[in-house]
N, C-alpha and C positions, 0 to 999 in steps of 0.2 A: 504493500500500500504506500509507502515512504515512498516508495520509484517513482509511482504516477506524478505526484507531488514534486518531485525533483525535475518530471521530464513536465509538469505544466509550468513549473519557473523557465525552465532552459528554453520552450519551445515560446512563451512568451515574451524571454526577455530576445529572443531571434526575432520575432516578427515587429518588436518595439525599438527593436535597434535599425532596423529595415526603412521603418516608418521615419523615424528622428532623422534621418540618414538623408532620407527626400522629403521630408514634409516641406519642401518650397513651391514638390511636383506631386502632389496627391492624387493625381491622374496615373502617373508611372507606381507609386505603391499600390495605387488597389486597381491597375488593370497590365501594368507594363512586366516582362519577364526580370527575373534575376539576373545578371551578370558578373564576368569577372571583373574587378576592379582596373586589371592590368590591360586585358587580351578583349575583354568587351564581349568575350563569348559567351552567349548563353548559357545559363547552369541548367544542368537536370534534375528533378524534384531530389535523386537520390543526393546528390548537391550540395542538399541544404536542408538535412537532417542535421538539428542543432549536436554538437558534441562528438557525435558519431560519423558526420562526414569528414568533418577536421582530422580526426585519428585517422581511418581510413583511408583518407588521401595524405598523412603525414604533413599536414600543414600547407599543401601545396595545390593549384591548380592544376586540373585535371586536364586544360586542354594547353594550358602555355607552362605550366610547370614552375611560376613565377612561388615562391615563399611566399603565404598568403598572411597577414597580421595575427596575432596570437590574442589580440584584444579580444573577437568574438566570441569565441572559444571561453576566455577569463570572464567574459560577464556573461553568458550562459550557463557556465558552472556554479560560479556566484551566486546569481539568482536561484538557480535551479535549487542550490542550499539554502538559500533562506527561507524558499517555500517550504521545501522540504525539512524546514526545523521548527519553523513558526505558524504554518498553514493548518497543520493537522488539531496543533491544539485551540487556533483561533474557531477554528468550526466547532470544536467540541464543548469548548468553554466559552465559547462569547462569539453566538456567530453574528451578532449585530456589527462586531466588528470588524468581519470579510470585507466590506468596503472600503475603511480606510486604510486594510493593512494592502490593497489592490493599490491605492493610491498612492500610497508611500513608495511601492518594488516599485511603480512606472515611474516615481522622482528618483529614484534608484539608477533606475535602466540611464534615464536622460541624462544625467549628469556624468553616469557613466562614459554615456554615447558622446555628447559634442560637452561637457562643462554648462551644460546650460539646463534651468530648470523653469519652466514660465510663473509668470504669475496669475499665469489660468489654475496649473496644476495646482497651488498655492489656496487659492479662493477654495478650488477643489473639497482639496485635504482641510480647511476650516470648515466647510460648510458641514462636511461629513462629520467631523469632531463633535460640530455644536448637534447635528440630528444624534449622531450616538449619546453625546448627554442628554439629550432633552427624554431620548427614549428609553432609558437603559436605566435613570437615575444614578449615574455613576457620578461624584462629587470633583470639582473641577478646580482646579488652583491656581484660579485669576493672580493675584498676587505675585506665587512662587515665580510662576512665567512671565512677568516682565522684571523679577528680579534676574531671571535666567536669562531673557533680552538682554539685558542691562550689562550683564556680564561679558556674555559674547560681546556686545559692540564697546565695553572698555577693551579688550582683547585687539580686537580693529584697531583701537584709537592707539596701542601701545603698538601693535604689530602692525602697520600700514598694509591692507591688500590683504593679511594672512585670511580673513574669511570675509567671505560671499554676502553677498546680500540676499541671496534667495537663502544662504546657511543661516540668517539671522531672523528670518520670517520664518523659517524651519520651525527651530527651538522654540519661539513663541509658543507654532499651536501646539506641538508636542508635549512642550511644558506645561499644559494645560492638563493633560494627564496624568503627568510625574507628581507626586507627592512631593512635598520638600524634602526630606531626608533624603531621599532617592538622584537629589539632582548634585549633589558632589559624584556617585558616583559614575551618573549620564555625564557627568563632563568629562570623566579621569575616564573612563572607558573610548568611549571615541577620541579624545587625543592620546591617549595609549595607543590604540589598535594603529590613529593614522599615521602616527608616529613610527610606528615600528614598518608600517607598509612603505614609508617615504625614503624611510630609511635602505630595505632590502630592493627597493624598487628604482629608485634617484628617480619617481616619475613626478615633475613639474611642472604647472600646478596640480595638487594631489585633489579628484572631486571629495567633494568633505561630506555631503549628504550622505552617503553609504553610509560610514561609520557612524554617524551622528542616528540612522536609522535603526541600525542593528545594536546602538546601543539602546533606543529605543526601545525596542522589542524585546532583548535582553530583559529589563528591568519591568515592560509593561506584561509582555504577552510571555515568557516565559516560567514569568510567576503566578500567574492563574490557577484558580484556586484547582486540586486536582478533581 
């Protein structure tokens, strides 16, 4: 049952990276074929089986044999775990909140894909927060979360550029749900993890919403009551 899970993260976050890739041409995503990036050749459905074409063809293009980017592959996998860690028990303990954990992997996927996260997906992830409060009676901590704003943008003010501005509307709604106790260690968790990723990876600039998500989750949906 964990496999499905892993193979609906991977095949999701494959068709959301697809999408992010050309959303300028929403015409070529939802009618136009796959290609290679290199050779321009058409792919075949077996192609573009997330995870499993990559292996299979050892990283490479099938018709120009060019090394193909390892990035697809990394956030496919990724995803495919976070579904498959956080997915099963959101449906079992709290499925009101299938929605906003959908919303979160797609600010995932995006940031992943180009650094960039809208302030569509943003209203998104608010709107869904305040229906889950309003439906769920779950207790919400106005306060804690613009102390947690407040935080993040002294961080900015010390560190010029180190986080996002979509990273800082983030935390807001998220902190809406964190308890205060809870928010020392959503800070030290995500700058732990992205620290150690920037560190083994030298990838700059590092998207900060993953970590900041999975710390998230971590703290909210991992601790659901069993």
């Amino acid at each position: 049952m964990l496999l499905l899970y892993f193979l609906f993260g991977s095949f999701m976050a494959s068709v959301l990276m697809c999408f992010f890739d050309h959303r300028e041409d929403i015409r070529y995503f939802l009618f136009g074929r796959s290609k290679c990036d290199y050779c321009n050749s058409t792919l075949a459905w077996y192609n573009l089986i997330p995870i499993f074409s990559f292996l299979i063809s050892r990283g490479r293009c099938t018709h120009c044999n060019t090394k193909l980017s390892a990035r697809y592959i990394m956030i496919e996998f990724f995803i495919g775990l976070v579904c498959m860690i956080f997915l099963p028990k959101v449906i079992s303990h709290d499925p009101n909140f299938i929605f906003p954990f959908l919303v979160i992997t797609i600010m995932m996927i995006s940031d992943l894909t180009d650094y960039f996260v809208s302030d569509a997906l943003q209203i998104i992830l608010l709107i869904s927060f305040v229906y889950y409060l309003l439906f769920t009676n779950h207790p919400y901590y106005f306060i804690s979360s613009i102390i947690l704003f407040l935080t993040f943008f002294g961080c900015n003010l010390l560190l010029p550029n180190s986080i996002g501005g979509a990273d800082l509307k983030f935390v807001f709604i998220v902190g809406l749900l964190l308890e205060p106790m809870q928010l020392p260690y959503f800070i030290f968790i995500a700058a732990l993890s992205g620290l150690i990723i920037l560190i083994v990876t030298k990838i700059h600039p590092l998207p900060f919403i993953p970590f900041l998500s999975v710390s998230f989750l971590l703290l909210y949906v991992q601790f659901f009551t069993p």
